[in-house]
C-alpha positions as CSV (number, residue, x, y, z in Angstrom):
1,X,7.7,-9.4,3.2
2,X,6.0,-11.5,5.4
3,X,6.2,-8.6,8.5
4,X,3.8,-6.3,5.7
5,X,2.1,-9.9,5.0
6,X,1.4,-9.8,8.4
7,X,0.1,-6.4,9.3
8,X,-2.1,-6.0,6.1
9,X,-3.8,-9.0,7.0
10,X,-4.3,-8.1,10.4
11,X,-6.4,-5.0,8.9
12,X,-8.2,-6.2,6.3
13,X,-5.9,-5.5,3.5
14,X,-6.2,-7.2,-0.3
15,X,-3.7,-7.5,-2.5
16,X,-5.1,-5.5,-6.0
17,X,-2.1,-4.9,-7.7
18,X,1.3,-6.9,-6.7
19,X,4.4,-6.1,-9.1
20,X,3.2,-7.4,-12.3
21,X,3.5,-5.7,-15.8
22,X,2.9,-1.8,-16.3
23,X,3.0,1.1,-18.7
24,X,4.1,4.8,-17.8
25,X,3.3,7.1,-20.4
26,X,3.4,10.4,-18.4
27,X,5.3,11.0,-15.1
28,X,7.4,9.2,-12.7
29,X,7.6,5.4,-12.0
30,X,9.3,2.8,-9.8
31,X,10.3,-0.4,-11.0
32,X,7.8,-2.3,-8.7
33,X,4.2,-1.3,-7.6
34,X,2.0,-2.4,-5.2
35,X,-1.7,-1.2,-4.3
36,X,-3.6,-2.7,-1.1
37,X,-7.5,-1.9,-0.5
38,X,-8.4,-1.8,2.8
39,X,-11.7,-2.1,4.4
40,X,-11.6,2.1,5.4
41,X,-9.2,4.5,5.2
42,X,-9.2,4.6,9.0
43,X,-8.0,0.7,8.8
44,X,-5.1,1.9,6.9
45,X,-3.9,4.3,8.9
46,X,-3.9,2.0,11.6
47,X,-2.1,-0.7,9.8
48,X,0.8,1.9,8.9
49,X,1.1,3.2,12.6
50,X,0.8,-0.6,14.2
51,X,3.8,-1.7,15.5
52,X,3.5,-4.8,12.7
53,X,3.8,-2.1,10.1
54,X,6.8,-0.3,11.6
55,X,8.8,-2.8,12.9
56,X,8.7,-3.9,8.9
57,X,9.5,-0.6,8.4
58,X,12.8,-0.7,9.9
59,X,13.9,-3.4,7.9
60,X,12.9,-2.2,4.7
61,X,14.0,1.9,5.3
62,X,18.0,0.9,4.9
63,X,17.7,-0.6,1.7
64,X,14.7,0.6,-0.4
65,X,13.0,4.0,-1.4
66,X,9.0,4.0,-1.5
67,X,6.4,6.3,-2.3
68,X,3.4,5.4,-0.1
69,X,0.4,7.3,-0.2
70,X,-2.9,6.4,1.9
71,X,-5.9,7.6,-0.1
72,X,-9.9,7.5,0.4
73,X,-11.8,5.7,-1.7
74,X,-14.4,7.1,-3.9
75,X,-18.1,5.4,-4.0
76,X,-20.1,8.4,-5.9
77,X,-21.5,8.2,-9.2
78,X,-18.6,8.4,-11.5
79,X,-18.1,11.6,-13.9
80,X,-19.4,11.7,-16.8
């Protein structure tokens, strides 16, 4: 972990959600989850294309499955 440690920190990246206890009550799951903010969503596209991120990347590819999305935040006025 510590290559990911390495490369999230390099781009600003918190920790929100690390493993811990969840529900799933509609869809698919893993049995671990982890969610990183990043400063901007440019910021986290260049810490998954720096060569941090992918040389961790070819350690972790042989022996786990992950589902990683990269998403913009939202800052609007929330629905109502």
């Amino acid at each position: 972990m510590h290559r990911y440690l390495a490369a999230s920190r390099k781009y600003g990246a918190l920790f929100l959600v690390r493993a811990g206890r969840f529900e799933n009550p509609e869809g698919g799951s893993r049995s671990r989850n982890v969610v990183l903010e990043f400063p901007s969503y440019q910021a986290a596209l260049d810490c998954y294309k720096s060569s941090e991120y992918q040389a961790a990347m070819l350690l972790r590819a042989p022996v786990s499955k992950i589902d990683l999305l990269i998403i913009e935040g939202y800052d609007g006025p929330q629905p109502t």
